[in-house]
Backbone bond lengths (Angstrom), bond angles and torsions (degrees), N, CA, C in turn:
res aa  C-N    CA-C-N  psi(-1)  N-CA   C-N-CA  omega(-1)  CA-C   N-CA-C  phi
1 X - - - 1.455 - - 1.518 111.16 -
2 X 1.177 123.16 -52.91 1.209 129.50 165.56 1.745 107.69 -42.51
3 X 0.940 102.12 -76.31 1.830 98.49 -170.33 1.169 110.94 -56.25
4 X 1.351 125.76 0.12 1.911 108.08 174.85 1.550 86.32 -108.80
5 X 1.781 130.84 -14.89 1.562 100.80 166.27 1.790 113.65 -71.48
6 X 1.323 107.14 -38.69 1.720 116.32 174.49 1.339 93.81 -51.37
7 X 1.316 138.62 -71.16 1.251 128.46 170.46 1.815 140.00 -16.86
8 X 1.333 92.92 -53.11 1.362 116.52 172.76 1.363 122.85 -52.79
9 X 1.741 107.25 -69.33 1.182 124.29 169.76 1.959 115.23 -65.75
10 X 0.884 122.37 -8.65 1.476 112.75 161.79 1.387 112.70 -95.10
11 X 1.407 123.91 -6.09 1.709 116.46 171.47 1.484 89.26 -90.49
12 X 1.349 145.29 -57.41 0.965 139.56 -172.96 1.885 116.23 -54.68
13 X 1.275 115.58 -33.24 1.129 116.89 164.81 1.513 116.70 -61.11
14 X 1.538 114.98 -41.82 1.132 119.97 -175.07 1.788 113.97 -80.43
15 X 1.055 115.19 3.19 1.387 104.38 172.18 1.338 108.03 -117.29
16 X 1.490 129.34 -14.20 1.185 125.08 154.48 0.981 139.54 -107.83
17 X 2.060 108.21 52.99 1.502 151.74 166.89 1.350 84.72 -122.87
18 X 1.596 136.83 -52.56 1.402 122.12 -162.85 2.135 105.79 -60.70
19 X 1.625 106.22 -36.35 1.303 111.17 -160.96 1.604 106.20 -75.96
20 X 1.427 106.24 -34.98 1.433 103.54 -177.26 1.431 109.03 -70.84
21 X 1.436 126.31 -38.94 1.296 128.12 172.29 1.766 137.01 -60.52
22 X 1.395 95.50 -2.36 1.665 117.16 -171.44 1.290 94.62 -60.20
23 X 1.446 103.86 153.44 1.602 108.52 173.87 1.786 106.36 -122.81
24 X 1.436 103.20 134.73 1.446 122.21 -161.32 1.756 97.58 -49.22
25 X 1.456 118.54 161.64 1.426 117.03 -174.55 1.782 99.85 -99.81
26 X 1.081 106.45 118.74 1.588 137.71 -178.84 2.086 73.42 -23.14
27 X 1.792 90.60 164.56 1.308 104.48 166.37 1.391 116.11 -108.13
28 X 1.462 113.57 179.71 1.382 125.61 -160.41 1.546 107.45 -56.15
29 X 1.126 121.98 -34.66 1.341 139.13 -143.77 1.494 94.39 -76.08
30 X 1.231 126.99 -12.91 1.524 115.43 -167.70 1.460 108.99 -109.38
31 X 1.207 126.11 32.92 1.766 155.27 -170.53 1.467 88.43 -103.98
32 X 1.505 92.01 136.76 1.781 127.63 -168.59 1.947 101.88 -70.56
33 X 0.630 125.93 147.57 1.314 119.82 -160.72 1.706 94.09 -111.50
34 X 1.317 118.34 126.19 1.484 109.61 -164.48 1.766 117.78 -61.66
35 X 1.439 107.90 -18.32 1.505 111.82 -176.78 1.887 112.83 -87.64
36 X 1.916 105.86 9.79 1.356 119.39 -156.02 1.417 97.57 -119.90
37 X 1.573 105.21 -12.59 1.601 111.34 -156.35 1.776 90.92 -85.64
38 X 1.079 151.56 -28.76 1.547 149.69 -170.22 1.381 94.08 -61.44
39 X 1.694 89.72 -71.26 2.010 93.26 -157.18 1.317 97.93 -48.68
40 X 1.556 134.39 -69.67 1.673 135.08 -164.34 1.687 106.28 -63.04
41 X 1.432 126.99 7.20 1.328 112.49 173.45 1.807 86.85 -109.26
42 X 1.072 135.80 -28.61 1.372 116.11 164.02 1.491 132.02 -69.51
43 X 1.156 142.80 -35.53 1.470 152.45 105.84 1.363 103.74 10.64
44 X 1.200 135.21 -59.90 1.463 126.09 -165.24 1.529 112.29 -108.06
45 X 1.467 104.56 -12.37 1.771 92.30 160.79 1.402 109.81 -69.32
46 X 1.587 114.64 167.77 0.972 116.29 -179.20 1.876 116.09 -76.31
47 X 1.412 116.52 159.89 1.493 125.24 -167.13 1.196 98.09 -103.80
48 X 1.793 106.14 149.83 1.742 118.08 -168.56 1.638 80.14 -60.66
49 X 1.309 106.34 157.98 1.996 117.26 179.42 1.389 109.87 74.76
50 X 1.485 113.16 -7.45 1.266 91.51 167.30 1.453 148.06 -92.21
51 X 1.123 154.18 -126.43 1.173 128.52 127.00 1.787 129.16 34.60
52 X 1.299 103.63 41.04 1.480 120.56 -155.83 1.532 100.25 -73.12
53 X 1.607 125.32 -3.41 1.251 122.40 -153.07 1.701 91.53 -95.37
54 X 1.435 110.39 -34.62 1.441 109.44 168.59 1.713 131.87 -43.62
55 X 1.314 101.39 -5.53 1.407 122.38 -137.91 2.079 99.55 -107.76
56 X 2.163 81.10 -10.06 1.509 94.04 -168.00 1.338 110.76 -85.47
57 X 1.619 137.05 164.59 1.515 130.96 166.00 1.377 101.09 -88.03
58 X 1.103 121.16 70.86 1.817 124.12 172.72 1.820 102.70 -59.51
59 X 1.287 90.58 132.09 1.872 110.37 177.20 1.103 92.22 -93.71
60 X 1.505 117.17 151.72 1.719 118.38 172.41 1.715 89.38 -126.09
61 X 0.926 126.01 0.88 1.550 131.08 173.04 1.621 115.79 -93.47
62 X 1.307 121.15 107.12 1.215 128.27 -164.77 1.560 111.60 -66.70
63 X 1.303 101.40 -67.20 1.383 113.32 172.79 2.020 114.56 -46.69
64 X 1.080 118.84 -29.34 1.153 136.29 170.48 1.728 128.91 -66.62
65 X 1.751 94.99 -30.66 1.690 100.31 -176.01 1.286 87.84 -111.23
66 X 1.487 138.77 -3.09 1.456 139.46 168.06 1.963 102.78 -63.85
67 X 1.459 100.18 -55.32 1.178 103.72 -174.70 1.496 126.93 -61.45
68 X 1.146 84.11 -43.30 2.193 101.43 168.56 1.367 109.79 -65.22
69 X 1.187 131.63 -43.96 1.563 127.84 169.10 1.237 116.23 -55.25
70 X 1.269 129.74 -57.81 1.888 139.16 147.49 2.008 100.04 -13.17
71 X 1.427 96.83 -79.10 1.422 99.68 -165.16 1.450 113.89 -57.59
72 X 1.292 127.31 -26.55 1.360 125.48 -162.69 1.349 76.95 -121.66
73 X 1.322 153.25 76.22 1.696 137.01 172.35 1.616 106.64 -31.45
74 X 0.621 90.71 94.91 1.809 105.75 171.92 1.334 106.24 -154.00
75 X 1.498 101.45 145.22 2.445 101.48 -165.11 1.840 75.87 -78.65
76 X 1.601 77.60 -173.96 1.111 117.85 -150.27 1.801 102.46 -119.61
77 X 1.090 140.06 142.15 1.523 133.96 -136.52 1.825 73.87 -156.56
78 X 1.419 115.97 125.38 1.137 125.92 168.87 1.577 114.80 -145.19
79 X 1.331 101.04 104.17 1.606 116.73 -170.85 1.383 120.60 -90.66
80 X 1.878 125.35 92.47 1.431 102.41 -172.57 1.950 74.01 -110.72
81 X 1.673 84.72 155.47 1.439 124.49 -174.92 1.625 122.77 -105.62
82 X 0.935 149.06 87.55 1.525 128.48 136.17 2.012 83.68 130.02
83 X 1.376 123.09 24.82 1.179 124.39 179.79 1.344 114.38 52.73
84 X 0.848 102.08 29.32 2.020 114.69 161.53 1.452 102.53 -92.61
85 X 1.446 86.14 -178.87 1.539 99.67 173.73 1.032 113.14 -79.69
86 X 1.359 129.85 172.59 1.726 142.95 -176.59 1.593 89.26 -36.54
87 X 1.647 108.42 153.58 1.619 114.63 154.35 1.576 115.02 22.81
88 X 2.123 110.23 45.54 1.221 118.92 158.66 1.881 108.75 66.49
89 X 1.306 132.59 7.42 1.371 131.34 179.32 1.418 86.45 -80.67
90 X 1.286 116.20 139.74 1.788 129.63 -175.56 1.413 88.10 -153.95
């Protein structure tokens, strides 16, 4: 009984250390200016040479890039991402 009140009062402590510590939300003034939004949306797409990996014929069929590696003997490159399952299936 005791340790879920000790309990209690340190989540409650801890979120009102999180509230006092908040930081105020920026002001209006730092909004994209609609005649600003072209040039900085070209700038941040990606550049011809970049992103060259897009550029690849990625198989999402396992059994399929197994078989093409066989035929063309060339290994086999298997990219899992973000600790999911293969190609994000969770």
């Amino acid at each position: 009984m005791i340790f879920r009140i000790l309990l209690m009062l340190a989540a409650a402590a801890g979120c009102a250390a999180v509230t006092q510590t908040a930081t105020p939300a920026q002001p209006a003034s730092t909004a994209i200016a609609p005649d600003q939004f072209g040039g900085l949306h070209k700038l941040i797409k990606p550049q011809p040479g970049e992103a060259l990996w897009a550029n690849v014929p990625w198989l999402t069929n396992l059994a399929e890039a197994r078989q093409k590696a066989v035929a063309e003997n060339k290994p086999l490159f298997v990219w899992r991402a973000g600790g999911g399952e293969v190609l994000g299936r969770a």
